[in-house]
BAFI-3210 file (N, C-alpha, C; in Angstrom, 3 decimals, decimal comma, padded with zeros to 6 digits):
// residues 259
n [1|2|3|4|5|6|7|8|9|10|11|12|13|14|15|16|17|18|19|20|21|22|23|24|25|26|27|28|29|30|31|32|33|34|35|36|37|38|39|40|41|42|43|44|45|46|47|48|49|50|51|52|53|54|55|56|57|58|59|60|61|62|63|64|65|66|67|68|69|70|71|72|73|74|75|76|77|78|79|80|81|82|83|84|85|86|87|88|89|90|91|92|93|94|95|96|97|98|99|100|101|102|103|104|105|106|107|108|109|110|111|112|113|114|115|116|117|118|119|120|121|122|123|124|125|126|127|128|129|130|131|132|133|134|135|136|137|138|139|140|141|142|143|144|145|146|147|148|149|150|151|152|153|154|155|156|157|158|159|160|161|162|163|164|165|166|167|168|169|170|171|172|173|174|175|176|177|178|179|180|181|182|183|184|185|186|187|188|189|190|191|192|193|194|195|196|197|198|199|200|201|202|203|204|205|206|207|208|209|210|211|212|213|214|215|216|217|218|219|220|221|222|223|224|225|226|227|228|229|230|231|232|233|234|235|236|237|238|239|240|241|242|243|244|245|246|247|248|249|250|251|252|253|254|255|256|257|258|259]
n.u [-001,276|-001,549|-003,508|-004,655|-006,039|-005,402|-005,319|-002,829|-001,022|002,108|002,483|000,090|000,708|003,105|001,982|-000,004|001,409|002,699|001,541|002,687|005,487|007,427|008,093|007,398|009,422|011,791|011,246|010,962|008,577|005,344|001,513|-001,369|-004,541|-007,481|-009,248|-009,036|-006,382|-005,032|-004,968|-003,989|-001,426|-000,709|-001,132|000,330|002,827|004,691|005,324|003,698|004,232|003,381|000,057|-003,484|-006,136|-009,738|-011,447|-013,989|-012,861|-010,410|-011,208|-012,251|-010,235|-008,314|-006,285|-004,731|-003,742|-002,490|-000,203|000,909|003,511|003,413|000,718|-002,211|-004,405|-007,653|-009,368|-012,210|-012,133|-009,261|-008,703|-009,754|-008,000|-005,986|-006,210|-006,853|-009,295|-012,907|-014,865|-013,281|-012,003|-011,824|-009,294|-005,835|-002,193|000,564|003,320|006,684|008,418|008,640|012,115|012,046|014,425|016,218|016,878|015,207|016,492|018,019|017,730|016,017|012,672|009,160|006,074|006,042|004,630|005,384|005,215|004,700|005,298|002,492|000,391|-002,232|-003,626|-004,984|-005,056|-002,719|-002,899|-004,879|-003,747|-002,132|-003,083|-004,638|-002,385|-001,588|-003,844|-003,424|-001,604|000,716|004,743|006,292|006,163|007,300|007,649|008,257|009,759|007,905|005,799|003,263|002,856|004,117|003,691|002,039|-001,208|-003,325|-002,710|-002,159|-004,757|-006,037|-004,613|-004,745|-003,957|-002,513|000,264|001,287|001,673|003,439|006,508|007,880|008,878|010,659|012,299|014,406|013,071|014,438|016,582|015,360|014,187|016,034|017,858|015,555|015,817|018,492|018,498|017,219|014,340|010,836|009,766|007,306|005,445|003,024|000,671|-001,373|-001,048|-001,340|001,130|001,281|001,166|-001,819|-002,601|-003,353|-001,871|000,728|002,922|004,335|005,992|006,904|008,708|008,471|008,029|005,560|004,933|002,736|001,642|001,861|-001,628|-002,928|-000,706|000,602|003,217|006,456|008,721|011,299|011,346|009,219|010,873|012,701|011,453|010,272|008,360|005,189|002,048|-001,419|-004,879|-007,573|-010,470|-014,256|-016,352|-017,439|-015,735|-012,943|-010,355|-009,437|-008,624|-006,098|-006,052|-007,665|-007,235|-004,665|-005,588|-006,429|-004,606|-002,423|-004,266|-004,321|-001,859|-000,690|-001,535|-001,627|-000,301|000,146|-002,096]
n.v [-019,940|-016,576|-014,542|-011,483|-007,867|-005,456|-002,616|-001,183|-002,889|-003,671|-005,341|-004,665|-001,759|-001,741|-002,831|-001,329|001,048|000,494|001,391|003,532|004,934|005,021|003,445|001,053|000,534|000,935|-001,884|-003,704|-004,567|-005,320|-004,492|-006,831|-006,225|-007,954|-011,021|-011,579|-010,121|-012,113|-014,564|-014,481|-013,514|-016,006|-018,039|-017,518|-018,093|-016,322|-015,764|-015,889|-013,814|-013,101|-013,491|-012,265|-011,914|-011,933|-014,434|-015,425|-015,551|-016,040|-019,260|-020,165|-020,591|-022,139|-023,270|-021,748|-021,016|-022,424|-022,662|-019,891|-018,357|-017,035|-016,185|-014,474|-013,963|-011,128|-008,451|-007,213|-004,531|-003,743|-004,715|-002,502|-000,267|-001,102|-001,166|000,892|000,429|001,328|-000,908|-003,261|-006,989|-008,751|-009,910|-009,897|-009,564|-009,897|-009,126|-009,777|-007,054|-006,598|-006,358|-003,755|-001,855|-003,618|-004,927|-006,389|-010,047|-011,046|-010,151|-007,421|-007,679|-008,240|-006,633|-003,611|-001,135|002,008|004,537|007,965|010,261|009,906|010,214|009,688|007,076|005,063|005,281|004,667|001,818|000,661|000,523|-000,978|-003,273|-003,610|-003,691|-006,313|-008,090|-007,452|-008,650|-007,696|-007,667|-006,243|-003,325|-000,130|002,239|005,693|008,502|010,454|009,252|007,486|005,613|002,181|000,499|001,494|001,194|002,064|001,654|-000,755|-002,137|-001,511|-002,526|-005,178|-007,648|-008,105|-007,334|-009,705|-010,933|-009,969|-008,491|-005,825|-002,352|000,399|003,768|005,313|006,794|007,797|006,397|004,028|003,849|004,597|002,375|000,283|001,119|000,661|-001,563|-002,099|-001,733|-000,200|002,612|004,018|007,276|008,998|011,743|014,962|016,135|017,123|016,474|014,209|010,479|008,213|006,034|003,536|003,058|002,130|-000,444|-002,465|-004,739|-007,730|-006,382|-003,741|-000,247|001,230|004,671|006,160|009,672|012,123|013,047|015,361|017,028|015,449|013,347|014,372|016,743|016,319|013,152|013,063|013,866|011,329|009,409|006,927|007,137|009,310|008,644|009,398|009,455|009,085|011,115|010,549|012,039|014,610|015,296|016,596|015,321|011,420|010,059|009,102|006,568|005,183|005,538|004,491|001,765|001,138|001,985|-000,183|-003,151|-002,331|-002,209|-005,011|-006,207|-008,929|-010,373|-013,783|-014,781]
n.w [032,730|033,019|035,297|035,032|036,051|036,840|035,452|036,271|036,307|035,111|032,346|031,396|031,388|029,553|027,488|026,302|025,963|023,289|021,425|020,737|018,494|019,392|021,414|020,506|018,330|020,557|021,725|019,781|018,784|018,020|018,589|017,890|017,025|017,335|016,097|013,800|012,456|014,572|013,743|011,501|011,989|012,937|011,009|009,375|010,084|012,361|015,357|018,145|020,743|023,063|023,957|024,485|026,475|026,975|029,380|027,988|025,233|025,117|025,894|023,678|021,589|022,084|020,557|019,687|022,065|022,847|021,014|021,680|022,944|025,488|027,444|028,393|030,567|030,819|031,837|030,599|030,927|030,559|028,029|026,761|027,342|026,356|023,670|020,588|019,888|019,920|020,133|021,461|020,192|022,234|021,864|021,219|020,425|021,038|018,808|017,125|015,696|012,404|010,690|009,263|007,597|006,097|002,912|000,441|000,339|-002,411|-006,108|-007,382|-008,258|-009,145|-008,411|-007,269|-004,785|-003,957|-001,054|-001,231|001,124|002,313|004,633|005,770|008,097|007,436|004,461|003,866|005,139|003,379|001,276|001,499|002,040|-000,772|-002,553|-002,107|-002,599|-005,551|-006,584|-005,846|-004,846|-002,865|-000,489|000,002|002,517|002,331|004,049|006,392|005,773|007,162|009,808|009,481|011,736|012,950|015,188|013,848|010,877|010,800|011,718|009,589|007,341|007,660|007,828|005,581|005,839|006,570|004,034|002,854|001,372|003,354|003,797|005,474|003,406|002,190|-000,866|-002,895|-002,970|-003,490|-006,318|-007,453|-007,578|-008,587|-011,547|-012,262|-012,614|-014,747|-014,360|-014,943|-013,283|-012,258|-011,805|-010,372|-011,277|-011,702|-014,465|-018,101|-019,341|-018,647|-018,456|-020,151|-017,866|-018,707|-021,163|-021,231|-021,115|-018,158|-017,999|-016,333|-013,477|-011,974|-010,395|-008,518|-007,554|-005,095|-004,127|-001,664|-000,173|-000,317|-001,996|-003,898|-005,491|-004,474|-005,900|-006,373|-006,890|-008,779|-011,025|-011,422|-012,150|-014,472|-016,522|-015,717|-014,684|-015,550|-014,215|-016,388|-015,851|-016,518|-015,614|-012,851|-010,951|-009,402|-008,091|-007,490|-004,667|-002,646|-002,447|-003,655|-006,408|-006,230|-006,149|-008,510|-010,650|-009,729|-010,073|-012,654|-013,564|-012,725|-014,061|-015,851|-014,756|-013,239|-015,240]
ca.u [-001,755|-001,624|-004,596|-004,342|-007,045|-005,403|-004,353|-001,430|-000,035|003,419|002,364|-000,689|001,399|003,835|000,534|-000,756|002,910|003,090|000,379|003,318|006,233|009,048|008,149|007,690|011,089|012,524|011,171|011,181|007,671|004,195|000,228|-002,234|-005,754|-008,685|-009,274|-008,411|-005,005|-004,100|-004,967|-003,644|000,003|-000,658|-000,982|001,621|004,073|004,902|005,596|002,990|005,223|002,348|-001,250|-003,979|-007,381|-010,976|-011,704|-014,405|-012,078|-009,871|-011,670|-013,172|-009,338|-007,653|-004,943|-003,800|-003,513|-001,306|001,125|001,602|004,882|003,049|-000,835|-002,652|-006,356|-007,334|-010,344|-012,856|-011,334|-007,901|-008,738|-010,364|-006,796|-004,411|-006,679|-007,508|-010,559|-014,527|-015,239|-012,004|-013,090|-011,060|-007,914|-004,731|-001,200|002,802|004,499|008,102|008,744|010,095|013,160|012,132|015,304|016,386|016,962|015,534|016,681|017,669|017,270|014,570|011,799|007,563|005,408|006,328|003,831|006,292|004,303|006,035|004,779|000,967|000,219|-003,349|-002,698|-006,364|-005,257|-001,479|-003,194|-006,059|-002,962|-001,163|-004,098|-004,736|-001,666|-001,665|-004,752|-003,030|-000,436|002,259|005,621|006,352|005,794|008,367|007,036|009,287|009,893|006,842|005,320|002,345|004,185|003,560|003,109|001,045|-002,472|-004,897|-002,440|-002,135|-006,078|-006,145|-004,065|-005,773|-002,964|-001,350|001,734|001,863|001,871|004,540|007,552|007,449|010,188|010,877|013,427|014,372|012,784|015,155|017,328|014,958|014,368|017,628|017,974|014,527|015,955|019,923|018,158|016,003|013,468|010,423|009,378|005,908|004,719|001,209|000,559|-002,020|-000,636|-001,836|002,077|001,937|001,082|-002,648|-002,122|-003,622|-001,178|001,641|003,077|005,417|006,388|006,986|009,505|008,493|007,737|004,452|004,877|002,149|002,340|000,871|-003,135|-002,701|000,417|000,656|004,315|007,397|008,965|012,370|011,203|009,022|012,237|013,249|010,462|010,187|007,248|004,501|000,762|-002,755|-006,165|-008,878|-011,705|-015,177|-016,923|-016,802|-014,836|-011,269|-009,338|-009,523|-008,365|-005,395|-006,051|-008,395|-006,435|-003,525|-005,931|-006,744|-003,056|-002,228|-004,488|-004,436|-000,129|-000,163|-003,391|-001,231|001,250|-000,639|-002,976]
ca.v [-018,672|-015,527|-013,556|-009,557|-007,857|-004,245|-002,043|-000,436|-003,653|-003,416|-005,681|-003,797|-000,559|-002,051|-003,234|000,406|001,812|000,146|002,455|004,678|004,384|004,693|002,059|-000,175|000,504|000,291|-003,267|-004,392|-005,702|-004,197|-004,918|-007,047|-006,087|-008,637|-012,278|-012,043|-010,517|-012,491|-015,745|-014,543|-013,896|-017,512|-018,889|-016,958|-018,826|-015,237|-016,173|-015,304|-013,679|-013,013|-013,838|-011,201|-011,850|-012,215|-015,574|-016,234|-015,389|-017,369|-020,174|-020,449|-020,444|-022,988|-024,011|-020,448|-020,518|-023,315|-021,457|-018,609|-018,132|-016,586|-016,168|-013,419|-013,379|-010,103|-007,449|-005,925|-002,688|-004,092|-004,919|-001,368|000,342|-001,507|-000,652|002,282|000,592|001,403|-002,403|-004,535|-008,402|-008,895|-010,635|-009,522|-010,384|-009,095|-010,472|-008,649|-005,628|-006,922|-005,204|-002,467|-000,688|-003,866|-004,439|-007,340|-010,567|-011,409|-009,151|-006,986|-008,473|-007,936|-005,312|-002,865|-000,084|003,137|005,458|009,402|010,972|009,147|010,435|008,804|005,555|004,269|005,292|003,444|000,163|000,019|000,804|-001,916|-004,416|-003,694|-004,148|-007,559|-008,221|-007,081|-009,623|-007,192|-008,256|-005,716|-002,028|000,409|003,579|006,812|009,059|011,542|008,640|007,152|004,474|000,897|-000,605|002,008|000,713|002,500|001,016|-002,481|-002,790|-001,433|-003,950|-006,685|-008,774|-007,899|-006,920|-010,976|-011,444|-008,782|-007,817|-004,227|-001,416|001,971|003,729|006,756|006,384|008,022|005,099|002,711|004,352|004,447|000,731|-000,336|001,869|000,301|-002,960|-001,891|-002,407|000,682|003,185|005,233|008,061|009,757|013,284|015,184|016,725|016,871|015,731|012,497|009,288|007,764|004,793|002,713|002,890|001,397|-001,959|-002,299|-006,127|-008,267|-006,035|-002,390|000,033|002,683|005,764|007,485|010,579|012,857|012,726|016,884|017,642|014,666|012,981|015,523|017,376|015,317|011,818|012,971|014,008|010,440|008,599|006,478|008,420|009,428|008,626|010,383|008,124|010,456|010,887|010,931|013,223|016,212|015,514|017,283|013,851|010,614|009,588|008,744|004,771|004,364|006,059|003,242|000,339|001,347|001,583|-001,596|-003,889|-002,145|-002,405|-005,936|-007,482|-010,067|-011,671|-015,345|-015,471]
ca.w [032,170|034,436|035,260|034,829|036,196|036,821|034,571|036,640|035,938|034,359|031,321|030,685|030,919|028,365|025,862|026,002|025,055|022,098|020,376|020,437|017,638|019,780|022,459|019,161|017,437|021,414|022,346|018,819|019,065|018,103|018,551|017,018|017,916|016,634|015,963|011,890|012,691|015,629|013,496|010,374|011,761|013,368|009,640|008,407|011,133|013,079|016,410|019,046|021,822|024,242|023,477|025,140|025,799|028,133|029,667|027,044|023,694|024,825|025,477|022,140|020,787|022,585|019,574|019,900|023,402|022,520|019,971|021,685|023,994|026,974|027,515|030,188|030,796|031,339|032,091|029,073|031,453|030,373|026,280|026,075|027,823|025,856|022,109|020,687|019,138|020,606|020,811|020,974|019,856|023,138|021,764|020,953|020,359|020,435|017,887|016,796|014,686|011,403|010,790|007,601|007,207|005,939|001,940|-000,125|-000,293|-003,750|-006,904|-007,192|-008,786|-009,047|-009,050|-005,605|-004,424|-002,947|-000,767|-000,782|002,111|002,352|005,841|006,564|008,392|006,594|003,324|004,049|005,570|002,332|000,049|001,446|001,195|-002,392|-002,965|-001,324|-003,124|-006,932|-006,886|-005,797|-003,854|-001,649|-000,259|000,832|002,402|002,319|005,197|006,299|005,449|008,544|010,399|009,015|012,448|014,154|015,357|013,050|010,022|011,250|011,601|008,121|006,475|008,019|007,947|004,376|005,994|006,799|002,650|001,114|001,645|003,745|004,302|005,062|003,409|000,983|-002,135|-004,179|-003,354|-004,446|-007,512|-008,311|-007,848|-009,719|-012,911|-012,217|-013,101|-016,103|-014,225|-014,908|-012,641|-012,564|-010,654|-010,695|-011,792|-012,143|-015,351|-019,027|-019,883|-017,587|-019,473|-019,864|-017,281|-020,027|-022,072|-020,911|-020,726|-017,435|-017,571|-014,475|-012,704|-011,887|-009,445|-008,977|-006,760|-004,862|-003,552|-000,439|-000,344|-001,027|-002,509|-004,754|-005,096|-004,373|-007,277|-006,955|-007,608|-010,238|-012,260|-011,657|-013,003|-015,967|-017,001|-014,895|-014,889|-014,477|-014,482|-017,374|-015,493|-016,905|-014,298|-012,891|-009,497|-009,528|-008,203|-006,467|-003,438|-002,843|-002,391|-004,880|-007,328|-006,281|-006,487|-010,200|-011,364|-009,453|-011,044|-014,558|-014,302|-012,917|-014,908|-016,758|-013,662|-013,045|-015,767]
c.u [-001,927|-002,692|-004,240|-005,851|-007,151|-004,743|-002,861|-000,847|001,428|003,545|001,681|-000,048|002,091|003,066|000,441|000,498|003,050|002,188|001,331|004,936|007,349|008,820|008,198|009,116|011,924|012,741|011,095|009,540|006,318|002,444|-000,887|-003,721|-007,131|-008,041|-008,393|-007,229|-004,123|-003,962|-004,115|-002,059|000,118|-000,435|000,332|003,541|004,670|004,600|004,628|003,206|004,150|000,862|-002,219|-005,327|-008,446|-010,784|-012,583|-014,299|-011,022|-010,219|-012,001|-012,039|-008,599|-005,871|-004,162|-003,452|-001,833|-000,106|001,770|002,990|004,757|001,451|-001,207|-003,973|-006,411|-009,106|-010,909|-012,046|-010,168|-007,510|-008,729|-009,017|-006,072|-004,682|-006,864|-008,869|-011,741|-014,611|-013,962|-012,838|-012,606|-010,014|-006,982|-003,464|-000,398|002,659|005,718|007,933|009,445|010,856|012,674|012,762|016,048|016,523|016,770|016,648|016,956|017,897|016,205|013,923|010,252|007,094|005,809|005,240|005,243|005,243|005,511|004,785|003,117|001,343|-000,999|-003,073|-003,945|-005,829|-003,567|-001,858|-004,183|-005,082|-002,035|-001,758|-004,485|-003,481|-001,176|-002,738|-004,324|-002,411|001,062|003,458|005,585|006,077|006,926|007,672|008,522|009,293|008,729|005,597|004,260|003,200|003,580|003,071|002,087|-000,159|-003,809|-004,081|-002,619|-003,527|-006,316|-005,910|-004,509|-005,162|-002,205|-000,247|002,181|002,536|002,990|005,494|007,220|008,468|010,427|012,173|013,334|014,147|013,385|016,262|017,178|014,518|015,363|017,832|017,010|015,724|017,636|019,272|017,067|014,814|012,127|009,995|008,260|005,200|003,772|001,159|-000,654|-001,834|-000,862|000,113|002,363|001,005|-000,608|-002,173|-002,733|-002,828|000,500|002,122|004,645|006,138|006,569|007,635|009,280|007,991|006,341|004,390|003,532|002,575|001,155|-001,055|-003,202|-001,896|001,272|002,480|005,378|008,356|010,412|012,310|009,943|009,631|012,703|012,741|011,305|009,456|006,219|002,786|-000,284|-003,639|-007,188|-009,944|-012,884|-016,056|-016,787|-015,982|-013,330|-010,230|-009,832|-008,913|-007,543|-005,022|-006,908|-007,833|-005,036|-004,117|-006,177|-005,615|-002,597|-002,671|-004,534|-002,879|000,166|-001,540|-002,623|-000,774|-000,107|-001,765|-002,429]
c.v [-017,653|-014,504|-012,182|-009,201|-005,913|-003,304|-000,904|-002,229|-003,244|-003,878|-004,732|-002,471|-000,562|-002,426|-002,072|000,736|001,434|000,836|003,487|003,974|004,052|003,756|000,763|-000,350|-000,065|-001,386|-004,069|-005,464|-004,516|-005,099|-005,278|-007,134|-007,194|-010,084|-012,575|-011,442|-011,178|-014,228|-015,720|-014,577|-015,720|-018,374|-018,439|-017,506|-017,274|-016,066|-015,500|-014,856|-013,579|-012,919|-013,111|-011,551|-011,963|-014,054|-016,426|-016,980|-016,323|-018,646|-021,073|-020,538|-021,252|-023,138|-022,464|-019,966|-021,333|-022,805|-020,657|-019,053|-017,896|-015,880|-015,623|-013,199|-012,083|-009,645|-007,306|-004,623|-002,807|-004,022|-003,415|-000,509|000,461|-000,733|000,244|001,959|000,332|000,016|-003,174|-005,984|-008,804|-009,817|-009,776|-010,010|-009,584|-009,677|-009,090|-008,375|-006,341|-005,814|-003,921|-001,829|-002,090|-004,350|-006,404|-008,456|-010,897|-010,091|-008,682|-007,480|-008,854|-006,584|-004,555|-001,666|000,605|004,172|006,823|010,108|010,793|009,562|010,161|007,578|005,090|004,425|004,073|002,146|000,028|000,151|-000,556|-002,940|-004,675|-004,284|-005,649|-008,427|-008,428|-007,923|-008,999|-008,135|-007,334|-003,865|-001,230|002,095|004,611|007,666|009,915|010,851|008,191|005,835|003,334|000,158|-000,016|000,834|001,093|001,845|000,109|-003,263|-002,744|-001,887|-005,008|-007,926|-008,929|-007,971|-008,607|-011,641|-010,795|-008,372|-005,983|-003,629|-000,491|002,012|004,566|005,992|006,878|006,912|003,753|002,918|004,418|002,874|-000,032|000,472|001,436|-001,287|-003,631|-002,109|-000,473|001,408|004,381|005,852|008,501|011,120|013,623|016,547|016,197|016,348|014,247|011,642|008,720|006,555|003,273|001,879|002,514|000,196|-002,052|-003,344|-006,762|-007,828|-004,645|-001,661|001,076|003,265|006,258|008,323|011,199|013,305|014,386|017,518|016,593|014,104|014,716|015,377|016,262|014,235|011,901|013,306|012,557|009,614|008,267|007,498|008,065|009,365|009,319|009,128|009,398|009,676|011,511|012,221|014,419|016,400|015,922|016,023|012,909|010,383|008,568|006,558|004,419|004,559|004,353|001,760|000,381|001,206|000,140|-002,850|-003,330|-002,888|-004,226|-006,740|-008,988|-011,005|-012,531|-015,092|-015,920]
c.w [033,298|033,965|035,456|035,374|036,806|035,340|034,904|036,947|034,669|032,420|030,766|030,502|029,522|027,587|025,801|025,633|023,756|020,968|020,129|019,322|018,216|020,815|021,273|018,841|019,213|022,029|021,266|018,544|018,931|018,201|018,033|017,979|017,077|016,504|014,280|012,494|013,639|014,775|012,190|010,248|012,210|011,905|008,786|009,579|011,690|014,221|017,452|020,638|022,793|023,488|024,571|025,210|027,203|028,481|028,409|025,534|023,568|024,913|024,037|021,041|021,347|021,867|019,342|021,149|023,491|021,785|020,515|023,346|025,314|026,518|028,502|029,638|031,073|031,238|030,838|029,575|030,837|028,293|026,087|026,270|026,547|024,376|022,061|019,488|020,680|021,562|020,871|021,142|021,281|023,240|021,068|021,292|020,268|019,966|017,753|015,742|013,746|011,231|009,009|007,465|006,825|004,474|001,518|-000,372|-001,443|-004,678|-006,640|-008,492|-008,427|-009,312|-007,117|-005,714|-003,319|-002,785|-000,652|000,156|002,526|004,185|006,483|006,908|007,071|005,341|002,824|004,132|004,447|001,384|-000,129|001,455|000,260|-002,553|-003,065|-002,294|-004,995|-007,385|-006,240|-004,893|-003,306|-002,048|000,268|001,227|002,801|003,329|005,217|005,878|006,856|009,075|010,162|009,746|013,397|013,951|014,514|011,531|010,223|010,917|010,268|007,155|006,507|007,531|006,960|004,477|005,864|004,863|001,437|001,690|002,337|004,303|004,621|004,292|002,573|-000,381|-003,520|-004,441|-004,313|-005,397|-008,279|-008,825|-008,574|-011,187|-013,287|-012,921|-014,344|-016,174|-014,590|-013,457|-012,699|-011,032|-011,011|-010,211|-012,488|-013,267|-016,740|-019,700|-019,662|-018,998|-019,243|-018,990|-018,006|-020,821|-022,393|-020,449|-019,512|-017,411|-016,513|-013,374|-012,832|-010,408|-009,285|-007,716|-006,823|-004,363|-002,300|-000,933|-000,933|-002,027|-003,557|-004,595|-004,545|-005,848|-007,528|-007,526|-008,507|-011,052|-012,344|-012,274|-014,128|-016,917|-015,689|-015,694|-014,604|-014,843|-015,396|-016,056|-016,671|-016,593|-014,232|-011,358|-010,341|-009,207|-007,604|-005,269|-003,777|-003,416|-003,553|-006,072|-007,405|-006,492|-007,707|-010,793|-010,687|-010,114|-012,306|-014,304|-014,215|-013,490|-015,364|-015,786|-013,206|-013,854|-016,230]
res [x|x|x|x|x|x|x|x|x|x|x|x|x|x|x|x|x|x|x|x|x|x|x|x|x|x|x|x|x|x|x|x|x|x|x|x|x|x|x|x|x|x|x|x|x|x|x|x|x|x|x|x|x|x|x|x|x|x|x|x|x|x|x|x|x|x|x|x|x|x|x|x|x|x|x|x|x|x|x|x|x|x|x|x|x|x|x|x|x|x|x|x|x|x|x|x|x|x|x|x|x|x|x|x|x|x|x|x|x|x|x|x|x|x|x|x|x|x|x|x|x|x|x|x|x|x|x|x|x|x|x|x|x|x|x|x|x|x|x|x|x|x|x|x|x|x|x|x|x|x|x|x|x|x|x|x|x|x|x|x|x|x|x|x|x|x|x|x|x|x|x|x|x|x|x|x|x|x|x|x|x|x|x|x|x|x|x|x|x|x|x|x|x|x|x|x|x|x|x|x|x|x|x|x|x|x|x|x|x|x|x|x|x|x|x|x|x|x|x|x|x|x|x|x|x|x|x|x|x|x|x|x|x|x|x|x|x|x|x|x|x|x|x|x|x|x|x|x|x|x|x|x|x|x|x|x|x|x|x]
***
């Protein structure tokens, strides 16, 4: 195991780069900060290309010292560099960039969450844990979209990404292709024409579009829709938020898959 103990080390330079998108996409490889996601890609068999941590964190983890590919003690000065969280637990892990411009295996088939232009990472990484949570199969976010592997998403998922299929990619494509396969497609509108989200039965194969936390989906792929949804509120607030809004249509659309 090799001790680190500067941070104009070359590794630690290359840990701190990876907070950025294009050192990610270049080295094919991005950063897990904390104990739950460094154990959770461990369960999910993800390969632990370099394993990151204090003398005492790792101690107390031995069978992951074991797993991983390459292991470096390092500084609290060194944890706090590389993260961009306050406290880091003081472990962390590479693992590699899955490829997301890549296209299902298989038919399409489950329930999918498509983000159009969702630009909070927090509201991306709690969108993509509900979803995780709902039953869904996978997520595809759309361009303008927050980047799936930054560091303020990643923590936010809290290891979801390890459980669902995840992609970028134009969503008029994959709209096209849910609706080529009869499968439904629903977007959310805050319009007295859109559909109670109640009141529709989607069956085991569909898709549900959000849209930008302000500016709600974009006008093109709500022409493509199946039909589009609003949630009635009781109240007197004007809307929800974006994520909570998506954890409400999520479990209403997939309530039935495994009971």
């Amino acid at each position: 195991m090799e001790q680190l103990t500067s941070i104009h080390n070359q590794h630690v330079k290359d840990w701190k780069k990876l907070q950025t998108k294009k050192f990610r996409r270049q080295t094919g490889t991005y950063l897990l900060d904390g104990w739950h996601l460094v154990e959770e890609a461990s369960k999910a068999g993800i390969e632990l290309i370099q394993l990151i941590g204090t003398a005492g964190q790792l101690a107390l983890h031995s069978e992951l010292v074991a797993k991983a590919a390459a292991s470096y003690e390092v500084t609290d000065e060194i944890m706090k560099h590389i993260t961009d969280t306050v406290t880091p637990q003081g472990i962390a892990a590479v693992v590699a960039l899955p490829n997301a411009h890549q296209l299902p295996a298989g038919p399409l088939h489950g329930a999918w969450l498509f983000l159009d232009r969702v630009q909070d990472p927090g509201n991306v990484g709690t969108m993509v844990r509900t979803a995780d949570a709902a039953g869904f199969t996978g997520v595809v976010v759309g361009q303008k979209s927050a980047d799936l592997f930054g560091p303020k998403v990643v923590r936010s998922m809290q290891g979801s990404q390890f459980h669902l299929q995840m992609f970028e990619g134009n969503l008029r494509k994959w709209i096209t292709d849910f609706k080529q396969v009869n499968a439904p497609v629903y977007g959310t509108q805050l319009n007295p024409a859109a559909k109670n989200f109640r009141s529709v039965d989607p069956g085991e194969t569909f898709a549900l579009v959000m849209g930008n936390e302000g500016q709600g989906m974009s006008d093109d792929l709500l022409t493509m829709t199946t039909d589009n949804l609003y949630i009635p509120m009781r109240g007197e607030a004007e809307s929800l938020n974006v994520a909570i809004s998506a954890g409400i249509l999520m479990f209403q659309l997939n309530k039935d898959l495994g009971n």
